[in-house]
C-alpha positions as CSV (number, residue, x, y, z in Angstrom):
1,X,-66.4,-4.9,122.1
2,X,-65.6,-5.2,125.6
3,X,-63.6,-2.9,127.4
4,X,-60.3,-2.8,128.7
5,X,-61.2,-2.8,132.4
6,X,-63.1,-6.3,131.3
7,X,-60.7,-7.7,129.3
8,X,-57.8,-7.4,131.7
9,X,-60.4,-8.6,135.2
10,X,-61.0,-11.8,133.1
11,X,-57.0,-12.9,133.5
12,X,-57.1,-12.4,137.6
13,X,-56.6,-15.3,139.8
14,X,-60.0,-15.4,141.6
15,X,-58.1,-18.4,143.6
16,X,-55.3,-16.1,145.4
17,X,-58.0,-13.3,146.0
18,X,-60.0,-15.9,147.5
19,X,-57.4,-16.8,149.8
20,X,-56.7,-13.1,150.8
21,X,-60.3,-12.2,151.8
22,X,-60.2,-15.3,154.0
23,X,-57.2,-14.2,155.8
24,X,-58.0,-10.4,155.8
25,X,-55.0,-10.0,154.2
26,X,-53.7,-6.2,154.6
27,X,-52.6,-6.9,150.5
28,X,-56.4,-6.0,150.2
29,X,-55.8,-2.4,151.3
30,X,-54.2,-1.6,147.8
31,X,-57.4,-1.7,146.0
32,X,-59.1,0.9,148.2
33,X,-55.7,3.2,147.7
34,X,-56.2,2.7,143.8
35,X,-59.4,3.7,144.0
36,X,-58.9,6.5,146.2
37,X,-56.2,8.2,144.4
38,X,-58.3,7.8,140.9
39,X,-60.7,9.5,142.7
40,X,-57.8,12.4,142.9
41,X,-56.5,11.8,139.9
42,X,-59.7,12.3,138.1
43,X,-60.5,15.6,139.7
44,X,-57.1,17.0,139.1
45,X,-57.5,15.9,135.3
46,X,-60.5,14.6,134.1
47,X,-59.5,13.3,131.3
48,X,-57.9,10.4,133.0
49,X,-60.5,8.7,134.1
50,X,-59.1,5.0,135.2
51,X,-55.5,5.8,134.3
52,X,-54.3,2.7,134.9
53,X,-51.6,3.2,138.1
54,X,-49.0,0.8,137.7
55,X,-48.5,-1.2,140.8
56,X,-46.5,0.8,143.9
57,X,-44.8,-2.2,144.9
58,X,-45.7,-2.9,148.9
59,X,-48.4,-0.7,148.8
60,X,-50.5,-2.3,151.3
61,X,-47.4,-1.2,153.8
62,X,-47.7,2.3,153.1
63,X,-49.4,5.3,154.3
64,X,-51.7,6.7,152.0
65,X,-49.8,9.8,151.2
66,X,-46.8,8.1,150.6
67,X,-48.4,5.5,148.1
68,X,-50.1,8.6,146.4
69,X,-46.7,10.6,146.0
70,X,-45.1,7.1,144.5
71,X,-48.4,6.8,142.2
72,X,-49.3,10.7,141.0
73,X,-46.3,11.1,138.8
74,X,-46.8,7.3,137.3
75,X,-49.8,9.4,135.7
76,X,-48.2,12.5,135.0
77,X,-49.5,14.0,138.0
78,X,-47.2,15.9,140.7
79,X,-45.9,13.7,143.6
80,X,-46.9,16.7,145.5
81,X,-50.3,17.2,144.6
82,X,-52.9,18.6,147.3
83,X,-54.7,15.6,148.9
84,X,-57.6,16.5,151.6
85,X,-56.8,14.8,154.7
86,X,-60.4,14.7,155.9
87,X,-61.8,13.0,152.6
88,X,-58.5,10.8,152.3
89,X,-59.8,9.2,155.6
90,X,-63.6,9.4,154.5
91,X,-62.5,7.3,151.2
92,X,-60.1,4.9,153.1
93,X,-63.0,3.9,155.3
94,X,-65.1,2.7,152.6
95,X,-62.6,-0.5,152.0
96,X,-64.6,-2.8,152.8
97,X,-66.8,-1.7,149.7
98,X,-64.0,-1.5,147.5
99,X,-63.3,-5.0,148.7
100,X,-66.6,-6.2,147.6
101,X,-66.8,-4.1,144.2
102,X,-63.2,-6.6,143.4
103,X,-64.3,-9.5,144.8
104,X,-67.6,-9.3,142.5
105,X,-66.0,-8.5,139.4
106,X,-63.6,-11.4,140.0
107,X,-66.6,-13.6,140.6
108,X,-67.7,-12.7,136.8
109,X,-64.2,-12.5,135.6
110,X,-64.6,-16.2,134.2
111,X,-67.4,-15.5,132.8
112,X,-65.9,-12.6,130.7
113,X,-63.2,-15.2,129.6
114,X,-65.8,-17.1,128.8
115,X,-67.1,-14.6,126.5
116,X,-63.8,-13.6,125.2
117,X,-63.0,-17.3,123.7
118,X,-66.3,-18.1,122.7
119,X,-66.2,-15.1,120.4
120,X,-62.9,-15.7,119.3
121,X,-64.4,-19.7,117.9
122,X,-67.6,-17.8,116.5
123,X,-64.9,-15.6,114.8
124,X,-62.8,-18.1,113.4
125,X,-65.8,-20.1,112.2
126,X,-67.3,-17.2,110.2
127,X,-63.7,-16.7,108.5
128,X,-64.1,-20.8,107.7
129,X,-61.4,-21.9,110.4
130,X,-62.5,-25.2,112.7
131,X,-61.6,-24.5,116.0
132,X,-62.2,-25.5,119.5
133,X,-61.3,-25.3,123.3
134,X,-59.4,-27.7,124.6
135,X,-58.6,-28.1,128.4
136,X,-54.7,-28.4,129.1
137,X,-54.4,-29.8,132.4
138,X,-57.0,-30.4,136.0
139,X,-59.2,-26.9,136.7
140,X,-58.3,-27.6,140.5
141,X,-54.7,-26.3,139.7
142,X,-56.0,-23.4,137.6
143,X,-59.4,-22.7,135.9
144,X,-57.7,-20.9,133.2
145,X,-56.6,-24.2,131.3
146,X,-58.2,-23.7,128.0
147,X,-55.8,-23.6,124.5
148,X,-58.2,-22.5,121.4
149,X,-57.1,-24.7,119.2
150,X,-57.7,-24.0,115.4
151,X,-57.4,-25.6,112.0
152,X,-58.1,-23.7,108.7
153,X,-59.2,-26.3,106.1
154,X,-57.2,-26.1,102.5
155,X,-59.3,-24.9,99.7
């Protein structure tokens, strides 16, 4: 079983993040507020450990506070919840290693999908189903152009 967090980095376009490192796009600044405010989020309740914040659209034009007050309630959370200043700014200037944690699990996101089809054919062959993966169009427009293609024999 692979978890969530796995399952849903395999379907991100290392392409376009590839593109944004290279221009030091400010659009990177939104993973290092996600990861911030979970780290709030988590002391206020626990139990939420990666609560999935839906995305606070223009985020990366934001101050922090703001893009927490637009995020907390997403979670169930207060908009108005206490955030220290002083370890706000301590956890803002550690982007650049929130930068590299994405970028790396991007790097092994294909490799996930990878996994995640291959067990889907292993699956289908134990339950007697022929399948394969077939690529749909030219990697160098997307990498993600594999169909599983199956065909369950008639008894």
């Amino acid at each position: 079983m692979l978890s969530y967090k796995a399952r849903e980095g395999s379907c991100h376009a290392l392409e376009d993040y590839l593109r944004r490192l290279r221009e030091d796009s400010a659009l990177l600044k939104t993973h290092c507020y996600r990861a911030a405010l979970e780290n709030f989020i988590r002391d206020a309740r626990p139990e939420l450990r990666r609560a999935g914040i839906q995305t606070v659209k223009k985020s990366h034009l934001l101050p922090f506070t703001e893009y927490a007050r637009l995020g907390l309630p997403r979670v169930g959370l207060p908009e108005d919840l206490a955030l220290d200043p002083e370890r706000v700014e301590a956890m803002l200037r550690l982007q650049g290693r929130v930068v590299v944690f994405y970028s790396l699990a991007l790097l092994l996101a294909p490799v996930v999908e990878s996994l995640v089809l291959l067990d889907r054919i292993l699956f289908l062959q134990e339950n007697g189903v022929s399948s394969r993966l077939v690529p749909l169009f030219d990697p160098n427009f997307s990498p993600r152009n594999f169909v599983l293609v199956a065909l369950k024999q008639r008894p």
